[in-house]
C-alpha positions in Angstrom: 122.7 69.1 98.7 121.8 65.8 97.1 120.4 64.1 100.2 118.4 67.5 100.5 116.7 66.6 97.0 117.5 69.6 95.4 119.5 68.5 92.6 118.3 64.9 92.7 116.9 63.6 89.2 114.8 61.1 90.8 112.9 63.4 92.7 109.5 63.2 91.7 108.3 66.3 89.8 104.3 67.4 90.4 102.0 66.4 87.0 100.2 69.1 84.8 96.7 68.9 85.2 95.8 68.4 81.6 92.3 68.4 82.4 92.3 72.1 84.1 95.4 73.6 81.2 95.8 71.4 78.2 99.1 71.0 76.5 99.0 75.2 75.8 99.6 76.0 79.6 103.2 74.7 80.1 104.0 77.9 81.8 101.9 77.3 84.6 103.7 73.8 85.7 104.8 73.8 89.2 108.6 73.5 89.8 110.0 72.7 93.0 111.7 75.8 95.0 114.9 76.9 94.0 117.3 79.1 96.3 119.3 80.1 93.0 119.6 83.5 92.3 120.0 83.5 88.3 116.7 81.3 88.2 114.8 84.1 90.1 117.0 86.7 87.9 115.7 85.1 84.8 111.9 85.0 86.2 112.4 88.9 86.8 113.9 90.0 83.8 111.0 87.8 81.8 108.8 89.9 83.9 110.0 93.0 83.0 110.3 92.2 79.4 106.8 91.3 79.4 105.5 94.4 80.8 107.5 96.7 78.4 106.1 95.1 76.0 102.7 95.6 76.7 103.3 99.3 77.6 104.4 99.7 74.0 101.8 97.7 72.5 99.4 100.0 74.9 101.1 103.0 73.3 100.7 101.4 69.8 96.7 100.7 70.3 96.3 104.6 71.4 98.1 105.9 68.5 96.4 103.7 65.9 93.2 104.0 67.6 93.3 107.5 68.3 92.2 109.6 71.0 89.0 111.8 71.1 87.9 112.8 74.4 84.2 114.1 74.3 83.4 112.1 71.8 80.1 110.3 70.8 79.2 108.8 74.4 81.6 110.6 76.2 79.1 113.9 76.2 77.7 111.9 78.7 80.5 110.4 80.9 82.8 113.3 80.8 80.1 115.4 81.8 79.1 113.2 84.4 82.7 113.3 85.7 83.1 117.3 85.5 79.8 117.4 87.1 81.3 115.0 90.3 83.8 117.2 90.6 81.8 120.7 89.9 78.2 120.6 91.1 77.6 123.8 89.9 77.6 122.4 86.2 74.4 121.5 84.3 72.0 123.1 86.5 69.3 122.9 83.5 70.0 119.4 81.6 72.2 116.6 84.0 69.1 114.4 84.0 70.0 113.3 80.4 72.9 111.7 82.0 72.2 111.3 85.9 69.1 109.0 85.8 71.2 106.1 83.8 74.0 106.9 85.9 73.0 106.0 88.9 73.7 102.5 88.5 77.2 102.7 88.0 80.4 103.6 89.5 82.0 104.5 86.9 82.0 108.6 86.7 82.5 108.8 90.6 85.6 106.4 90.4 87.1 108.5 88.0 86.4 111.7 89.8 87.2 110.3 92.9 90.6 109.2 91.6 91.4 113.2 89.9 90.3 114.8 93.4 93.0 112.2 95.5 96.0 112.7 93.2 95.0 116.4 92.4 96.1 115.4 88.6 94.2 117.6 86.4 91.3 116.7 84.8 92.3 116.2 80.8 95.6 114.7 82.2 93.3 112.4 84.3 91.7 111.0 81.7 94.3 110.4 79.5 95.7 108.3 81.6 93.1 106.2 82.5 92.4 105.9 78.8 95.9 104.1 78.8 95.3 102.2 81.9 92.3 100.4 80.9 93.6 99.8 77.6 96.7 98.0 79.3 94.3 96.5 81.4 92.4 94.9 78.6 95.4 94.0 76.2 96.8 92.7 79.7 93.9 90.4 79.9 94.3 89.1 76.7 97.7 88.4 77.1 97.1 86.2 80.1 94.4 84.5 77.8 96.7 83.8 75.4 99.2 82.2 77.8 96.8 79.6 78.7 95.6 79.0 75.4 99.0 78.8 73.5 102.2 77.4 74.5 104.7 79.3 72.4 105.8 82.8 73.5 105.0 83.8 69.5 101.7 82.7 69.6 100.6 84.3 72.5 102.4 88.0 71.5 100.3 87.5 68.2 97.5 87.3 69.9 97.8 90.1 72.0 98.9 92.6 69.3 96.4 91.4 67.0 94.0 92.8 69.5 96.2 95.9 70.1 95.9 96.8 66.1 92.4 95.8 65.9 90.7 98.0 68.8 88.9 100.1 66.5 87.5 97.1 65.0 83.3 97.3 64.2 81.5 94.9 65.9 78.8 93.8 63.1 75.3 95.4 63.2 76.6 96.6 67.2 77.0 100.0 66.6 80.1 99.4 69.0 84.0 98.7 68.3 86.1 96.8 70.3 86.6 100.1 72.4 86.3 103.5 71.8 88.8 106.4 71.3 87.6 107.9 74.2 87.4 106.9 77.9 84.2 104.3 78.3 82.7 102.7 81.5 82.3 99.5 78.5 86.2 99.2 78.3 87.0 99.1 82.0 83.8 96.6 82.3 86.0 94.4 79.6 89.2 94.7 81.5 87.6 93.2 84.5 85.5 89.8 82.3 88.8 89.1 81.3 90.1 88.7 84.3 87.2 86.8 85.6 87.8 84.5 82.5 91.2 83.9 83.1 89.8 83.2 86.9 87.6 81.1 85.6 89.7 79.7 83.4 92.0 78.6 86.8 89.1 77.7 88.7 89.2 80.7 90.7 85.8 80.8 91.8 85.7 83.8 94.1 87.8 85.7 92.0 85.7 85.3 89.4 82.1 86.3 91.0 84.3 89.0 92.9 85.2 90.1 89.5 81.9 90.2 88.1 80.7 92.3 90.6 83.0 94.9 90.0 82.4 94.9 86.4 78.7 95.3 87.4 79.1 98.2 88.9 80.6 99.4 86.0 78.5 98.5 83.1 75.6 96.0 83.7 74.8 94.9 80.6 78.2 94.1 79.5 79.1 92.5 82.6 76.1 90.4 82.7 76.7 88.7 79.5 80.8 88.4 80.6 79.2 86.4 83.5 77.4 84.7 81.0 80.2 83.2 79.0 81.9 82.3 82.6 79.0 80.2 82.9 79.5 78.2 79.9 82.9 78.3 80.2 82.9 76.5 83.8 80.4 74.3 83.0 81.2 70.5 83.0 78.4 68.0 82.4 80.3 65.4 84.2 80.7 67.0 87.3 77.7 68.6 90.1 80.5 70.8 91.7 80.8 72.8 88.8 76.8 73.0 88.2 76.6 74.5 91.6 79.3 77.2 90.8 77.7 78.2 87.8 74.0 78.2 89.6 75.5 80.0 92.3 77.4 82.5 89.2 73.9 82.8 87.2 71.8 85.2 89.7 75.0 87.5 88.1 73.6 87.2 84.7 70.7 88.6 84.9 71.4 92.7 84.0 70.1 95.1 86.2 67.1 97.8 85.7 64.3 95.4 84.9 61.9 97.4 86.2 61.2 100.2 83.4 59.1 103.0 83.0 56.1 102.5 80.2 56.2 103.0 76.7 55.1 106.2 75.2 55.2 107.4 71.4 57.6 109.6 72.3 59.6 106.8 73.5 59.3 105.1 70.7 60.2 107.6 68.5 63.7 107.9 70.4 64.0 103.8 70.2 64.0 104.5 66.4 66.6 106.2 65.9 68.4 102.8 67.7 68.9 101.1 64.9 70.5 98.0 66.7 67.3 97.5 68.0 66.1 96.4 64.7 67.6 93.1 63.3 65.2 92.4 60.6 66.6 96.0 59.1 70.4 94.5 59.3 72.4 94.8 56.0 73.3 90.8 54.8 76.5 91.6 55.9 75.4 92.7 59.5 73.7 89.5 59.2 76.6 87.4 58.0 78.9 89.2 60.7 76.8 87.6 63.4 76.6 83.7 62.1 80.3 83.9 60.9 82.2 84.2 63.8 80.3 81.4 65.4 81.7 79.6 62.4 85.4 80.2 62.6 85.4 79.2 66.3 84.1 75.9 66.0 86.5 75.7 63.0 89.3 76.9 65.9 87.9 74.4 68.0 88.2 71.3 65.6 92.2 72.8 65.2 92.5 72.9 69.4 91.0 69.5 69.3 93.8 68.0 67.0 96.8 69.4 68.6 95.7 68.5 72.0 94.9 71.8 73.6 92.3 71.5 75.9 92.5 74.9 77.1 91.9 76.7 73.5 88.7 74.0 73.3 87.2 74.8 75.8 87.5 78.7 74.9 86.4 78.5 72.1 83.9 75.9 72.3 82.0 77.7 74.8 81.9 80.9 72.7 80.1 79.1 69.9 77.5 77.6 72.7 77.3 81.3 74.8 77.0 83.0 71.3 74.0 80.7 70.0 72.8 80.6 73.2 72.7 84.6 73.6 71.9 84.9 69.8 67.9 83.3 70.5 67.3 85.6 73.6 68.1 88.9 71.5 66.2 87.3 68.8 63.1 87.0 71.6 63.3 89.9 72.3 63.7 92.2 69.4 61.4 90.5 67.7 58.1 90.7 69.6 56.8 94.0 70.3 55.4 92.7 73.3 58.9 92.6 75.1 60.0 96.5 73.2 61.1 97.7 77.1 63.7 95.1 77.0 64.7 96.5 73.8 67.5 99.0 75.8 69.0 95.7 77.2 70.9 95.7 73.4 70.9 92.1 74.3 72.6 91.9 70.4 75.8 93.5 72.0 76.9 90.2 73.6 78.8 90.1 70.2 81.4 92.5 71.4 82.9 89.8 73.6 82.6 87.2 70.7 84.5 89.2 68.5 87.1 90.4 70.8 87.9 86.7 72.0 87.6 86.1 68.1 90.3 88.4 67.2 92.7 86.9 70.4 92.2 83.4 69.3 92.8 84.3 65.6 96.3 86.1 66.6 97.2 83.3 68.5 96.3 80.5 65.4 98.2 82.9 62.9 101.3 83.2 65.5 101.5 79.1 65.8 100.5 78.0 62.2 101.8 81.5 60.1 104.2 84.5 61.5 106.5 81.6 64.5 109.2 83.7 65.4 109.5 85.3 61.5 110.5 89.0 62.1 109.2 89.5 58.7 106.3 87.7 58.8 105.2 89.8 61.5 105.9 92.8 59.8 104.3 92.4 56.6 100.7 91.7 58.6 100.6 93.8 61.2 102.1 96.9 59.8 100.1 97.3 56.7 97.1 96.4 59.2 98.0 99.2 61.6 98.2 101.8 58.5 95.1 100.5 57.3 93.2 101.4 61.0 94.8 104.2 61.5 93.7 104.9 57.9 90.3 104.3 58.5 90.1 106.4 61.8 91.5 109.3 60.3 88.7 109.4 57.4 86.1 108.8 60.2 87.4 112.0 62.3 88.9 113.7 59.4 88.1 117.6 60.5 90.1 116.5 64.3 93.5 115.7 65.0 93.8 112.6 65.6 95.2 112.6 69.2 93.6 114.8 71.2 95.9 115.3 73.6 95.9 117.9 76.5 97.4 121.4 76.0 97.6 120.8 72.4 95.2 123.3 70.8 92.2 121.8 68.8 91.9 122.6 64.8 88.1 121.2 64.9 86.3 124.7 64.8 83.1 123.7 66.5 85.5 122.2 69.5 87.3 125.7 69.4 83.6 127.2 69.8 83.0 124.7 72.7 86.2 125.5 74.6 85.5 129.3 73.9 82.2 128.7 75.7 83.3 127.2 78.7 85.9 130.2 79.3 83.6 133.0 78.4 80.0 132.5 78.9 78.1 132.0 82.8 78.1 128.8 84.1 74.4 128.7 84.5 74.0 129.3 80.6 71.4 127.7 78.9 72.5 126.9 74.7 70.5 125.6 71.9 71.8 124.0 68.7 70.7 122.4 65.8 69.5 119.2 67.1 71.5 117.4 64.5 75.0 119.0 65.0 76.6 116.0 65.6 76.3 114.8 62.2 77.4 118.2 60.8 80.5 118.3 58.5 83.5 118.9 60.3 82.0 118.5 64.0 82.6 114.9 64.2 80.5 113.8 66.9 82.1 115.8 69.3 79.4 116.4 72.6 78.5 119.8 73.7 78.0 119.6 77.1 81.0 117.1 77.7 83.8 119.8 76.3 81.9 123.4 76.8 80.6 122.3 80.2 77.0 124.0 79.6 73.8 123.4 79.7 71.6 122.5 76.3 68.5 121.6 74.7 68.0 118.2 73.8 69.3 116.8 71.3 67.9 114.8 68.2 70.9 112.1 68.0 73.1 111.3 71.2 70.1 112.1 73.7 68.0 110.1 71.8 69.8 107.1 72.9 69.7 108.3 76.5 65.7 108.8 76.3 65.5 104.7 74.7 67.3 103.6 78.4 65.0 105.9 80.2 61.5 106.8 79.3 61.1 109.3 81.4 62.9 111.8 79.7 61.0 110.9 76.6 58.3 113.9 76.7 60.8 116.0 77.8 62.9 115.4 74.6 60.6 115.5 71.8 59.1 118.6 73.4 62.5 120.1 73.4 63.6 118.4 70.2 60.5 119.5 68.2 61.2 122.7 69.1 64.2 123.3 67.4 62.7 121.4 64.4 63.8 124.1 61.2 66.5 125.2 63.2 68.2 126.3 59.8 65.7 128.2 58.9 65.8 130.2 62.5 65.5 133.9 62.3 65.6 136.3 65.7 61.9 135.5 66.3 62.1 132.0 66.5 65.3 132.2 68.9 63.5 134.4 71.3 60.5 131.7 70.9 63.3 129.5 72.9 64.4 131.8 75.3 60.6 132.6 76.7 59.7 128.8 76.5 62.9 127.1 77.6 65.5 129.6 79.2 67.6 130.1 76.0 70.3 132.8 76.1 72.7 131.2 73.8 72.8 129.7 70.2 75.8 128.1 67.9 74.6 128.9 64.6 76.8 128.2 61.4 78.8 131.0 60.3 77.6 133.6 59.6 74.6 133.7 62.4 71.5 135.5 61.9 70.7 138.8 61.5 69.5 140.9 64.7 71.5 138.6 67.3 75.0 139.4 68.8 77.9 137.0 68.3 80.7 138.0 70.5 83.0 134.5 69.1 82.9 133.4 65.3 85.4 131.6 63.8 85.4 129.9 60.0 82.6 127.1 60.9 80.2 128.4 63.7 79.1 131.5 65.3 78.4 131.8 69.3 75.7 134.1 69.4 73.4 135.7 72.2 69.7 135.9 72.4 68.6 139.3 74.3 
């Protein structure tokens, strides 16, 4: 066995390439092969440890977070999904969702993955919900490991994320995800592993990567491709100039070519308010420049302890962020350039922030909480409460998981699922255009949960019309229709039903006189208009 080298102290042992891992990445040091079984024992048992560990910290982030299927955005990806696997649906209204759509996989992956494993739907999407939350807090994990050496520090990291999901992203209008299932979070997932590629020098992997997270989400992939860029760049060496000329064509988003401008356009961009930095609150404004700030400050503190790894991270945030910071400003700022305005080119911020808050868990794991049980305690589980908190008062008519089988106490969500049982699926429904924002319906999308047709409306479709103009006349026709919908008596009802199909209304309890409501519960009325 000696003369075989295996247990021979002089044999030489490969070097760490400092250069490509720093001091943080001592896990990645290659050992020579070992035919001992409690070695490879050990390696599984670590293994396993670490993925129970991020199953319960998956768990953790959905229970904190909360789950609200339908939500917000999701009236238009779960109805693009129902309608993947239901034609039928929408026959009136599935270009408020289909024109953006077809640039992304996202809806038919989903579907596609329901109709192969015959799961049903809700169940379905639960689950990817979890999965592509693991995904991401998997992600970050395997950032942390090459930015930190210490098991603590990396597990901080990690879970700081896990807490923090419902974190704001300054001036955004986005969170680090969303309670519901997003085409955003599984385009995050993916840039993380393309940064960890990167990271490794795993070119292919990386553009391979990217692509899929294109066909996901384009704008969010193109600035993840961005910040690979930077983060493979060294000045001193052509090699990596031609990766990252050959990595920039990724870059640039798709759907450059856009239809014109119209008032009615306009109008829609409006309500947008993301689009408009100069109307930022100071502490929008101070959320943008201060993160920039606290990773060159994390930089200075990788720099002194010798890990090259965290630098370089870091670093190339600040220079991606500053960089990406004058293009939105370019752009939102001269009118001349407004079409570009629905590349939210501010949003490259969401990956700032969520690298941010990894890098900030890590730091407080090494410097603050070590392997402290209650040190750990006392910040994460007031922080936890505090989200979870904060969630609740956001959604406060809803349960806060929405979980499958489990029936809803929202009463307009009661009114959306009556309608889906009990009304023809050809239906065409009007509402007041600003029922999102009415007390106790917290944001919850019509056509998403009640699978029917509707009028536009004056809040969520207004974001779909500022991605695609073409829908723009269509919606402030349709919107300016329902304009005094309070006010609505039987006349103005029938009014819709001759000019746009109308045969159904949700009104607020307790309807109008002269129409028929065959469902009515304590917050809405479903009424028909004959």
């Amino acid at each position: 066995m000696e003369r075989l080298g295996i247990f021979n102290r002089r044999s030489p042992q490969p070097e760490l390439d400092e250069e490509r891992y720093g001091s943080g990445a001592d896990y990645e040091r290659p050992r020579p092969p070992s035919p001992l079984g409690p070695e490879l024992c050990a390696r599984e048992s670590r293994w396993v440890v670490q993925l129970v560990a991020l199953v319960l910290l998956t768990t953790l982030a959905i229970v904190v977070q909360g789950y609200h299927p339908g939500l917000e955005d999701d009236a238009f990806y779960l109805a693009a999904i129902k309608q993947d696997l239901n034609p039928a649906l929408f026959p009136h209204d599935a270009d408020f969702f289909r024109l953006q759509f077809q640039a992304t996989i996202f809806d038919r992956l989903v579907a596609s993955s329901l109709r192969w494993t015959h799961v049903p739907l809700e169940w379905g999407i639960l689950f990817w919900q979890w999965a592509v939350t693991f995904l991401i807090l998997w992600g970050c994990w395997r950032i942390g490991r090459r930015c930190f050496a210490e098991a603590h520090a990396q597990w901080a990291a990690v879970t700081l994320v896990a807490v923090l999901l419902s974190l704001p992203v300054s001036g955004t209008g986005l969170t680090l995800t969303d309670p519901h299932l997003h085409p955003r979070a599984l385009a995050t997932a993916v840039i993380l592993a393309a940064i960890v590629a990167t990271i490794d020098e795993q070119w292919l992997a990386a553009i391979a990567l990217l692509l899929f997270a294109f066909s996901a989400h384009a704008i969010m992939a193109a600035f993840g491709a961005m910040y690979c860029i930077f983060l493979m760049w060294k000045p001193a060496e052509q090699r990596s100039r031609r990766h990252a000329q050959a990595l920039a064509a990724l870059s640039l988003p798709l759907g450059w070519i856009f239809d014109p401008a119209s008032d009615a356009w306009r109008q829609a961009a409006a309500t947008r308010p993301f689009y408009f930095v100069p109307r930022w609150h100071w502490y929008e404004l101070l959320g943008v420049v201060a993160p920039l700030a606290l990773l060159w400050w994390f930089r200075a503190l990788a720099r002194r302890q010798g890990s090259t790894v965290l630098e370089r991270v870091s670093e190339r945030l600040v220079y991606f962020g500053v960089f990406q910071l004058m293009v939105a400003l370019i752009i939102l700022l001269s009118p001349r350039l407004e079409r570009l305005w629905p590349l939210e080119p501010m949003r490259f911020l969401h990956l700032v922030y969520l690298l941010l808050v990894l890098l900030t868990g890590g730091l407080l794991g090494q410097y603050l909480l070590k392997r402290h049980v209650l040190r750990w305690a006392l910040l994460f589980v007031p922080l936890a409460c505090g989200m979870f908190y904060a969630q609740r008062q956001m959604y406060a008519a809803t349960a806060h998981l929405e979980l499958p089988g489990l029936p809803s106490r929202n009463g307009w969500v009661q009114a959306f699922l009556w309608i889906r049982g009990n009304t023809p699926i050809n239906s065409e429904f009007a509402l007041d255009p600003y029922y999102l924002q009415a007390q106790g319906e917290d944001y919850h999308g019509f056509r998403a949960l009640a699978e029917r047709s509707v009028l536009a409306d004056a809040v969520k479709d207004a974001g779909m019309v500022a991605r695609v103009p073409r829908l723009a006349p269509r919606w402030q026709r349709e919107v300016d229709a329902q304009l005094g919908w309070k006010n609505f008596t039987r006349p103005d009802f029938l009014r819709l039903k001759a000019d746009f199909g109308v045969d159904w209304v949700v009104l607020a309890v307790p309807g109008v006189q002269g129409l028929e409501c065959p469902y009515r519960n304590q917050e809405v009325s479903v009424c028909r208009v004959e």
